[in-house]
KELUM-617030 format. One record per residue (C-alpha): residue number from 1; residue in one letter; z, x, y. Coordinates in Angstrom, 1 decimal. Layout:
<roros>
ropa:NUM kekol:A up:Z east:X north:Y;
...
</roros>
This chain:
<roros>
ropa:1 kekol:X up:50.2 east:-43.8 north:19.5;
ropa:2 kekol:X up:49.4 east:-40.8 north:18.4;
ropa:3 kekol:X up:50.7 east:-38.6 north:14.9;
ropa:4 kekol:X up:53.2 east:-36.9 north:16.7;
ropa:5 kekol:X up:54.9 east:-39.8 north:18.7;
ropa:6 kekol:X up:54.4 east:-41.2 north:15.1;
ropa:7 kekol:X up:56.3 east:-38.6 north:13.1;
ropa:8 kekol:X up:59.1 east:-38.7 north:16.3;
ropa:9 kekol:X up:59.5 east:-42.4 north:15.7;
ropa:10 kekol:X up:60.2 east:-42.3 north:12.4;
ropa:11 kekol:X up:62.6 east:-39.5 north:12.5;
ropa:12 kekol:X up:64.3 east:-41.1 north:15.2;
ropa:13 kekol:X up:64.6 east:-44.4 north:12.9;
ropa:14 kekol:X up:66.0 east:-43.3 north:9.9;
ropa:15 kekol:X up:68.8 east:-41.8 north:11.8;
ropa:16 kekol:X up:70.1 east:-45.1 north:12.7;
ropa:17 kekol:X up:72.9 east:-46.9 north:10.2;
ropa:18 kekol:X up:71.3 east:-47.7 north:6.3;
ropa:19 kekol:X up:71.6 east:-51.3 north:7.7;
ropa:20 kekol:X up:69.5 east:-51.6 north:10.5;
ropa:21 kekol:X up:66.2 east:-53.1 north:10.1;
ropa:22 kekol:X up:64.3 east:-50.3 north:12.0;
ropa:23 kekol:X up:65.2 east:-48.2 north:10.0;
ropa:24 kekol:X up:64.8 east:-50.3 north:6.9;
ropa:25 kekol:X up:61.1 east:-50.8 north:8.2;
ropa:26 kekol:X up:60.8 east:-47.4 north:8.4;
ropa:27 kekol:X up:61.6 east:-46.7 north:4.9;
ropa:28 kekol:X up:59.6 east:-48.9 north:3.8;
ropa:29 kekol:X up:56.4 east:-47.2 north:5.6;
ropa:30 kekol:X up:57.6 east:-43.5 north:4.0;
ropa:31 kekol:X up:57.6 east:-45.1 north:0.5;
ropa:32 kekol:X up:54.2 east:-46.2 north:1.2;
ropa:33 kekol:X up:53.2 east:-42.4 north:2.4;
ropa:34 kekol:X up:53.5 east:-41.1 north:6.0;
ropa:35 kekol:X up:50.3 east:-41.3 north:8.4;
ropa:36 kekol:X up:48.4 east:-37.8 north:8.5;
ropa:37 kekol:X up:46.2 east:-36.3 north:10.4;
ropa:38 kekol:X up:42.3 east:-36.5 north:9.2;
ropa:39 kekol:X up:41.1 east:-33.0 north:7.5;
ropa:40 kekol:X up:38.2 east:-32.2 north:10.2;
ropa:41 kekol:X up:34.9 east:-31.2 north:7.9;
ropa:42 kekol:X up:34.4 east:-27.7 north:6.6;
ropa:43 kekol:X up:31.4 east:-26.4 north:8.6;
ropa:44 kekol:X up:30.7 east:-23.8 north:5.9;
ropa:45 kekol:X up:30.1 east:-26.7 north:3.3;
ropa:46 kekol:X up:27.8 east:-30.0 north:3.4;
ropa:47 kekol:X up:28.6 east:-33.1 north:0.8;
ropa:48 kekol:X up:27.7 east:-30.9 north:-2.5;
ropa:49 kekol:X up:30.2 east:-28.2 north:-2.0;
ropa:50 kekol:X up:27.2 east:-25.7 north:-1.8;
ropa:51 kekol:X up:27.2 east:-23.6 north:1.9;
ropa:52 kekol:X up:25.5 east:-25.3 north:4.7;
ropa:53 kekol:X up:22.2 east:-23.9 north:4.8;
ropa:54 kekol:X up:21.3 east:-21.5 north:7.9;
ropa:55 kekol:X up:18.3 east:-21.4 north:10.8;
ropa:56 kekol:X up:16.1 east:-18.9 north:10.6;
ropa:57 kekol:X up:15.5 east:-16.2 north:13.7;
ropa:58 kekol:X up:12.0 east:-15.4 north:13.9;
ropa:59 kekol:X up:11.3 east:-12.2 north:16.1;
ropa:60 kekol:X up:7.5 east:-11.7 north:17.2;
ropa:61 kekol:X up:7.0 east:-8.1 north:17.3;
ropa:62 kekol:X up:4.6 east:-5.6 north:18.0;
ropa:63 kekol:X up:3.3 east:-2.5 north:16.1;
ropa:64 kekol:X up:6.2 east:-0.1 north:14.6;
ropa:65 kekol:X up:6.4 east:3.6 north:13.1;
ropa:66 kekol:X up:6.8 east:3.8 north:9.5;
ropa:67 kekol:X up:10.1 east:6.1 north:10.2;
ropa:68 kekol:X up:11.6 east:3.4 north:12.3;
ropa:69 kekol:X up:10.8 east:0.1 north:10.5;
ropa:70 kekol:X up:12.8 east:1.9 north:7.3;
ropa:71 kekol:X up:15.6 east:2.3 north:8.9;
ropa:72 kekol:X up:15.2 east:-1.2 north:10.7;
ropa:73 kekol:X up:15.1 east:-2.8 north:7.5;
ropa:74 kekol:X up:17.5 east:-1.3 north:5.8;
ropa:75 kekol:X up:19.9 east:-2.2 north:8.5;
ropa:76 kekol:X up:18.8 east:-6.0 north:9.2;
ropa:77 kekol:X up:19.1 east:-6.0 north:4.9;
ropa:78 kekol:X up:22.8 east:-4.8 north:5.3;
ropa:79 kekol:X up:23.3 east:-7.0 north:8.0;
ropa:80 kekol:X up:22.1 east:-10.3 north:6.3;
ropa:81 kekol:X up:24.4 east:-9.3 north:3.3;
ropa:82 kekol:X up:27.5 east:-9.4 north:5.0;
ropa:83 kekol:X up:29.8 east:-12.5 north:4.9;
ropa:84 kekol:X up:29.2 east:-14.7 north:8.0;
ropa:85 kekol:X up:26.4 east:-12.0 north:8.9;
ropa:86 kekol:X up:23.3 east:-12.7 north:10.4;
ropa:87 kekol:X up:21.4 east:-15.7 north:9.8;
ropa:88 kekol:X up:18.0 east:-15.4 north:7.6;
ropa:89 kekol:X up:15.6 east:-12.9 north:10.2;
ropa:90 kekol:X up:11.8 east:-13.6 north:9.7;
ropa:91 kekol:X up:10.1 east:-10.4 north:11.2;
ropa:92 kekol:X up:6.8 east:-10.3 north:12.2;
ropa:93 kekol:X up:5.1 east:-6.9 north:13.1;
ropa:94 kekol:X up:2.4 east:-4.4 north:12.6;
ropa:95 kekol:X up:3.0 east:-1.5 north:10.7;
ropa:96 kekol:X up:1.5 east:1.9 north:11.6;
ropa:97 kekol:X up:-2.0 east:3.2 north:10.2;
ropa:98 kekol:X up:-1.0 east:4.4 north:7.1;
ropa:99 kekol:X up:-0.5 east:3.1 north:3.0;
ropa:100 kekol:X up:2.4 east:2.5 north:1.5;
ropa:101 kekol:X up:2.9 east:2.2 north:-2.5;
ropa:102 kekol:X up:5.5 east:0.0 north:-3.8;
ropa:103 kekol:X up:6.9 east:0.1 north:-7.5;
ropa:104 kekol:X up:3.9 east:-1.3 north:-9.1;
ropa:105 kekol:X up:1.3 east:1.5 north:-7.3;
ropa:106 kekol:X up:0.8 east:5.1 north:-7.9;
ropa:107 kekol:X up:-1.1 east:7.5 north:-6.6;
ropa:108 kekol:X up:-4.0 east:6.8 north:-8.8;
ropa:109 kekol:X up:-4.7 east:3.8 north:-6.8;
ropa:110 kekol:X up:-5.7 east:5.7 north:-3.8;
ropa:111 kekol:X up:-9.2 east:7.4 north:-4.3;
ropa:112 kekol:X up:-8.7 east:9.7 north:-1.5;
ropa:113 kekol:X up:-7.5 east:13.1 north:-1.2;
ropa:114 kekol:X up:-4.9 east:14.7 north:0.4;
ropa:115 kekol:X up:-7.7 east:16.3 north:3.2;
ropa:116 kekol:X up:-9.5 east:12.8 north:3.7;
ropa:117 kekol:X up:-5.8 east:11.8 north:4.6;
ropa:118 kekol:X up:-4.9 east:13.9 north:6.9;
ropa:119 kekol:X up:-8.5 east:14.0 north:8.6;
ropa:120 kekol:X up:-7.7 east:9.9 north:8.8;
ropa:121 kekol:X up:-4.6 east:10.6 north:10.0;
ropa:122 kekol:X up:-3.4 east:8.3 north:6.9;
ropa:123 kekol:X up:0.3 east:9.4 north:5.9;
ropa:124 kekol:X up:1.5 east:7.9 north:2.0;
ropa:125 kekol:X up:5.2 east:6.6 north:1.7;
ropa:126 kekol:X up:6.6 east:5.5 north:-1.7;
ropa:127 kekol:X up:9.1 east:2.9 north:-1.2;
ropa:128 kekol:X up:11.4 east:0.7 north:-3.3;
ropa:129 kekol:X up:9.7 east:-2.5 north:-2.1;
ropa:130 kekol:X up:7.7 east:-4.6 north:-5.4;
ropa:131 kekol:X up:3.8 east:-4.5 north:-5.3;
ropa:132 kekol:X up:1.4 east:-1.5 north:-5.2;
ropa:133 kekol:X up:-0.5 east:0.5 north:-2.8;
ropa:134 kekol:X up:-1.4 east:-1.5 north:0.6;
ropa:135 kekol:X up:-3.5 east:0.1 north:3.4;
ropa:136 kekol:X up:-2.0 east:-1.1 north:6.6;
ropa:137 kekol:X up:-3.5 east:-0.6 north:10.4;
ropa:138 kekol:X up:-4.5 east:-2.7 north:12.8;
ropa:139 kekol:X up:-5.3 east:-6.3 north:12.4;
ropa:140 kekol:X up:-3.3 east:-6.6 north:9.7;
ropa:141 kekol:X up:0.5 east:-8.8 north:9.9;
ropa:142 kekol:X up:3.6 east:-7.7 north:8.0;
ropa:143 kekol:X up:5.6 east:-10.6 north:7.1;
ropa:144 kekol:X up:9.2 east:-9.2 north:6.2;
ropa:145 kekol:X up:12.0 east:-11.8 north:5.7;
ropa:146 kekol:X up:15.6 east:-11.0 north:5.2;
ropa:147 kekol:X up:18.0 east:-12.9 north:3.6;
ropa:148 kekol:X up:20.8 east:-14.0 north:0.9;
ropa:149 kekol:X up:19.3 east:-15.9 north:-1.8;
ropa:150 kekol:X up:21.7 east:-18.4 north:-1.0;
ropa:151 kekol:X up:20.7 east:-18.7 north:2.8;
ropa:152 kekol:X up:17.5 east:-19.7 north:1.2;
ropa:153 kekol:X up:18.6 east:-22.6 north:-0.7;
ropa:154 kekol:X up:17.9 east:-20.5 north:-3.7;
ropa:155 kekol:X up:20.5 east:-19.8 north:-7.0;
ropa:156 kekol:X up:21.7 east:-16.2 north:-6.6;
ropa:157 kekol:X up:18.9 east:-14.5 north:-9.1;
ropa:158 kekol:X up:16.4 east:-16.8 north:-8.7;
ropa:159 kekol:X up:13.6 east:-14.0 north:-7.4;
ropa:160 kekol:X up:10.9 east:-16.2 north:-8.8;
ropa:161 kekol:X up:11.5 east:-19.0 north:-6.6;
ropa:162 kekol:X up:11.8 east:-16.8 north:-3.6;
ropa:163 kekol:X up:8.2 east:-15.3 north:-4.3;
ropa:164 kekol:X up:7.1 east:-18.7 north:-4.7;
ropa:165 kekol:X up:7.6 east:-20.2 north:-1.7;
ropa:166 kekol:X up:6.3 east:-16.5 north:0.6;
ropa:167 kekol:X up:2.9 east:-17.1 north:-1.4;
ropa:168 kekol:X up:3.6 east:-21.0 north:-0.6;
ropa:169 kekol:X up:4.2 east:-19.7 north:2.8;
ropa:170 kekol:X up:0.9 east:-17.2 north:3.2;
ropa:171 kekol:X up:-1.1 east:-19.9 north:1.4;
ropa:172 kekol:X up:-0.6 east:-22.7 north:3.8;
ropa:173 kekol:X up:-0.8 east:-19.9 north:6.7;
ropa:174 kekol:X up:-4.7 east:-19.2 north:5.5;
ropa:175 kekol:X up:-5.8 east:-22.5 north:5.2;
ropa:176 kekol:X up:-4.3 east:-23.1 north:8.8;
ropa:177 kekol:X up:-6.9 east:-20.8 north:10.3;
ropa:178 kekol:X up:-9.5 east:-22.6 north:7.7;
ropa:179 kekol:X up:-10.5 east:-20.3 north:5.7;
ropa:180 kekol:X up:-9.8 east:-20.9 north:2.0;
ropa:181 kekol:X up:-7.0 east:-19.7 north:0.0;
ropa:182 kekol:X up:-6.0 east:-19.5 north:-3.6;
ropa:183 kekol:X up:-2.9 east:-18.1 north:-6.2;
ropa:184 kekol:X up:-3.0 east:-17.4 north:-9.6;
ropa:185 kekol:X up:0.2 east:-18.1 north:-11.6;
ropa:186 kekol:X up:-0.5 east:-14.7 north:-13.5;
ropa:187 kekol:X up:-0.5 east:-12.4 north:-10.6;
ropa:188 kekol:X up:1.1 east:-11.5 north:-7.3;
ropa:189 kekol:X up:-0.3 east:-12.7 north:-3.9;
ropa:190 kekol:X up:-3.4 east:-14.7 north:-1.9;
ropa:191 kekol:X up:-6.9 east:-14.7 north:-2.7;
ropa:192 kekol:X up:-10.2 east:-15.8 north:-1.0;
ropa:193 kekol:X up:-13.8 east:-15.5 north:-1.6;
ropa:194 kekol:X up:-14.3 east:-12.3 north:-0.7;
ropa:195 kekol:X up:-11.2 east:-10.5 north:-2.4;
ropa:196 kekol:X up:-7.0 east:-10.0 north:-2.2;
ropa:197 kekol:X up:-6.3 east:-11.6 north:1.2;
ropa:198 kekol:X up:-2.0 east:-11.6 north:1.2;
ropa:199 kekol:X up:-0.2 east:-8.9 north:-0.5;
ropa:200 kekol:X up:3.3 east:-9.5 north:-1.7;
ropa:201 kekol:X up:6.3 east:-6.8 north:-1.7;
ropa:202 kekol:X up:9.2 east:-7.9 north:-1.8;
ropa:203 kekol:X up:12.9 east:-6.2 north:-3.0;
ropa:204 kekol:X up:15.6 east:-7.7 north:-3.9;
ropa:205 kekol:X up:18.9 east:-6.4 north:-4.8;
ropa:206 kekol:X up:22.1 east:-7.8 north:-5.3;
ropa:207 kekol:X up:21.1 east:-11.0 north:-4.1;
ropa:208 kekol:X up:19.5 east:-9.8 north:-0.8;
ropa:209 kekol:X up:16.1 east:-10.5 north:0.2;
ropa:210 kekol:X up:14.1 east:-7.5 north:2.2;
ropa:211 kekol:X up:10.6 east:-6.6 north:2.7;
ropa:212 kekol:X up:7.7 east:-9.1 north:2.6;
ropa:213 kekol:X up:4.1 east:-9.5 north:2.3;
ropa:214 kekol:X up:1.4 east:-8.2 north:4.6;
ropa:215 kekol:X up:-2.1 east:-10.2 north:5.8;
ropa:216 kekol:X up:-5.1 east:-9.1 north:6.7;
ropa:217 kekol:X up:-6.8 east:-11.1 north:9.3;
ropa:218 kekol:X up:-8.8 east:-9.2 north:11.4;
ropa:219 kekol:X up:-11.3 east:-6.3 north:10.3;
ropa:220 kekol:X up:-10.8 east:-2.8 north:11.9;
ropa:221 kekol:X up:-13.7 east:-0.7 north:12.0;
ropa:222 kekol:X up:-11.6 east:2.6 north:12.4;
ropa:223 kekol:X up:-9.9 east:1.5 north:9.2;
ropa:224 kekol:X up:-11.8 east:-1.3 north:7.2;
ropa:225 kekol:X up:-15.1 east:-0.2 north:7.4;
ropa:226 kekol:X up:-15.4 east:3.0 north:8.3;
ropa:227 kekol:X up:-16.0 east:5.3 north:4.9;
ropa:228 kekol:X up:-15.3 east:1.9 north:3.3;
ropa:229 kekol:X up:-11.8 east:3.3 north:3.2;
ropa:230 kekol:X up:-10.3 east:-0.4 north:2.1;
ropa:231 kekol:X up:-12.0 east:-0.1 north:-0.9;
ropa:232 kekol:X up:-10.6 east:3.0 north:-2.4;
ropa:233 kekol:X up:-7.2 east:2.3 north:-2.1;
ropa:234 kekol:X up:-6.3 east:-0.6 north:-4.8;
ropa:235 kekol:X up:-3.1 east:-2.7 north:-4.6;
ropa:236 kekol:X up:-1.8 east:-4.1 north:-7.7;
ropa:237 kekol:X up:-1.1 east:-7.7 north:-8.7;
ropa:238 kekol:X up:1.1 east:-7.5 north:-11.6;
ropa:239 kekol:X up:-1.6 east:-9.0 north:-13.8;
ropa:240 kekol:X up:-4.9 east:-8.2 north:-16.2;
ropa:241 kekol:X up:-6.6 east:-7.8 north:-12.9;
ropa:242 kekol:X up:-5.7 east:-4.4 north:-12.7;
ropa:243 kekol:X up:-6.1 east:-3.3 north:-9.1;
ropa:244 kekol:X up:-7.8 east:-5.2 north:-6.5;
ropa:245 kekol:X up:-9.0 east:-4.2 north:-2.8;
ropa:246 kekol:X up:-8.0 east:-5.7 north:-0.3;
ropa:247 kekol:X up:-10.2 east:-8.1 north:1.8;
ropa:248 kekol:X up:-9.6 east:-9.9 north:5.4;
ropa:249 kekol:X up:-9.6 east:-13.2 north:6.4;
ropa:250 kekol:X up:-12.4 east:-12.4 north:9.1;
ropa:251 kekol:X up:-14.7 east:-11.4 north:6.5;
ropa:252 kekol:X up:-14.1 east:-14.2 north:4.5;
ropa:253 kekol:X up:-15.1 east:-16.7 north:7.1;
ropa:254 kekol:X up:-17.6 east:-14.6 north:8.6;
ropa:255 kekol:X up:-16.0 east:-15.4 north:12.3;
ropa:256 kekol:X up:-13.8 east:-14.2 north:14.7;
ropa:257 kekol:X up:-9.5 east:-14.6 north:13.9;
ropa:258 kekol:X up:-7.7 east:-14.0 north:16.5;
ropa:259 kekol:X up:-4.3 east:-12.6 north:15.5;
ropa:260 kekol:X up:-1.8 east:-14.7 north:17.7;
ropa:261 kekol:X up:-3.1 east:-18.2 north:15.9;
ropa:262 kekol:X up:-2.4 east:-16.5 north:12.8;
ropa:263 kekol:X up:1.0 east:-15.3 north:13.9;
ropa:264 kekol:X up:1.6 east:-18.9 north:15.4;
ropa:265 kekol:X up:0.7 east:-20.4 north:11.7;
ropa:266 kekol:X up:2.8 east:-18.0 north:9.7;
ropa:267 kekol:X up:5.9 east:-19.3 north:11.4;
ropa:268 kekol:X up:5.0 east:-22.9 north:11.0;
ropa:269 kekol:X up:4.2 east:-22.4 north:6.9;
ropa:270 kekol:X up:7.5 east:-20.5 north:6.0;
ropa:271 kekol:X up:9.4 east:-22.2 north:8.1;
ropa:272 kekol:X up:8.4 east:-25.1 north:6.1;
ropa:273 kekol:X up:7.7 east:-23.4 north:2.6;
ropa:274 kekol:X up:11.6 east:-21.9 north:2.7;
ropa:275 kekol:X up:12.8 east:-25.7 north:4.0;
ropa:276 kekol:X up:15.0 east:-23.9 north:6.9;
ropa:277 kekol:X up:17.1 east:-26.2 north:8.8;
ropa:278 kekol:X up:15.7 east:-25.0 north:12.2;
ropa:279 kekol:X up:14.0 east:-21.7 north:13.8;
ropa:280 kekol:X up:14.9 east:-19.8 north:16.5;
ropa:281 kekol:X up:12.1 east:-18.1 north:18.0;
ropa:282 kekol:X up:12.4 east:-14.8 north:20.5;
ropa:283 kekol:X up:9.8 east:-11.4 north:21.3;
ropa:284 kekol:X up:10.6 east:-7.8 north:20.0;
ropa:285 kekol:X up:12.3 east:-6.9 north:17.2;
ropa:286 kekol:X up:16.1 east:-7.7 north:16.3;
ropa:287 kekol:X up:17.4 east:-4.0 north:16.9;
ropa:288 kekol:X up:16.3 east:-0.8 north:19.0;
ropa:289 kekol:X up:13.2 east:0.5 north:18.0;
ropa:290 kekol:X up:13.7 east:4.4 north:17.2;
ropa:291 kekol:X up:10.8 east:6.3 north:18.4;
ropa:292 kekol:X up:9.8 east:9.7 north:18.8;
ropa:293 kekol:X up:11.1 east:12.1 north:15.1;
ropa:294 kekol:X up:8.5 east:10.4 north:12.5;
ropa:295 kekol:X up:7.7 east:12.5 north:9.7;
ropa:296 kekol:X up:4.5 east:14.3 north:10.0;
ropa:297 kekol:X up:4.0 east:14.4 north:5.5;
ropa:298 kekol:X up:1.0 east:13.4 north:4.4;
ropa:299 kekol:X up:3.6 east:12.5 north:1.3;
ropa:300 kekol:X up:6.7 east:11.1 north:1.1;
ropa:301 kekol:X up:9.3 east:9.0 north:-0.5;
ropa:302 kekol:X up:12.2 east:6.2 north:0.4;
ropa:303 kekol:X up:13.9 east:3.8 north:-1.2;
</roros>
């Protein structure tokens, strides 16, 4: 019988005279409490009262302006903030030839001038991101998650755990392509033999997570080598180390890396460094690309 044929029952019974013994039986079951309906589980909450945590969408991308990936992530970090919004997005990309200096750079860390970086065709962007200067092109990976602190399983302003576990992540993603890999509690990011491997960036405000860390695998010769270029512009770490160039894994190892096994290990190690429930993995980028109106300024400023 089911609640309602129940509840009919019952106020069918106790209509009948105060003698009857229906309706005396059904008295007695109404001082006892009448049969409800079982609440059906919140799916916003597990047993601890906490929110259920989230899958991540991964997104393999390809190479991006600098123009259009800030206005991509600012959107994906608006979206991510937004009650019910989108799930935690794991972007991985390649940013446009060019250096980009987070809070901790300035301009002293780049030892070129403003004619070697235009003959380059090297543009400078300030943004609000952490870290310093990093000298991006090709064979290098931008890692850029975004997310609620509390999609990450994370208390709302702890930042520190959140950098721990994308240098957990970019550790385990180094040794994966065997080359070997170390952090140092006093500074920001990944180091090998040979130099700064994994460069970390991250923002976060008001509880949102943008930005990332970037990896150099491969080495370019029209950017790594040629000029020695990587070696005059100097990322900061945060620490007494000062400034630091930035190596590759390739020239660690002294052997070919080829970029997709590194892509294909970065998704395994933060999937598993950030503890996500389950990924949910597709090609391209989570919005329309904007192309064509990039700034042509050697200098310039966001964030």
């Amino acid at each position: 019988m089911t609640i309602a044929a129940c509840r009919r029952w019952f106020s069918e019974a106790l209509k009948r005279p105060p003698g009857d013994a229906v309706a005396a039986a059904a008295g007695r079951v109404l001082q006892r409490g009448m049969p409800t309906a079982p609440s059906p589980p919140s799916p916003a909450t597990v047993g601890s009262g906490r929110p259920a945590r989230r899958g991540v969408s991964v997104w393999l991308a390809g190479p991006i302006g600098l123009d259009a990936w800030g206005a991509m992530s600012e959107r994906l970090a608006w979206d991510v903030s937004e009650p019910g919004g989108r799930p935690p997005t794991l972007v991985i990309c390649e940013l446009e030839r060019s250096i980009t200096v987070g809070r901790l750079g300035s301009r002293r860390d780049i030892d070129l001038t403003e004619e070697e970086l235009t003959q380059r065709r090297l543009r400078v962007r300030f943004t609000g991101r952490g870290g310093g200067a990093i000298l991006h092109g090709p064979g290098q990976i931008h890692v850029a998650l975004f997310a609620t602190l509390e999609d990450l399983g994370l208390a709302r302003h702890d930042v520190g755990g959140c950098i721990e576990r994308m240098e957990a992540g970019l550790e385990g993603t180094i040794r994966r392509l065997r080359c070997g890999a170390a952090r140092d509690s006093g500074c920001h990011g990944v180091f090998g033999r040979t130099g700064l491997l994994a460069a970390v960036g991250m923002a976060v405000r008001r509880g949102v997570v943008s930005h990332g860390a970037w990896l150099n695998v491969t080495r370019t010769a029209d950017v790594y080598s040629t000029s020695d270029i990587a070696h005059r512009v100097r990322t900061a770490t945060g620490s007494a180390r000062g400034a630091v160039s930035m190596s590759s894994v390739e020239v660690d190892v002294q052997r070919r890396v080829r970029l997709q096994d590194a892509r294909a290990a970065i998704v395994e190690q933060f999937v598993d460094a950030y503890a996500f429930p389950a990924s949910h993995i597709q090609a391209g980028f989570p919005l329309p690309v904007r192309t064509g109106g990039d700034s042509r300024e050697v200098f310039s400023r966001v964030g």
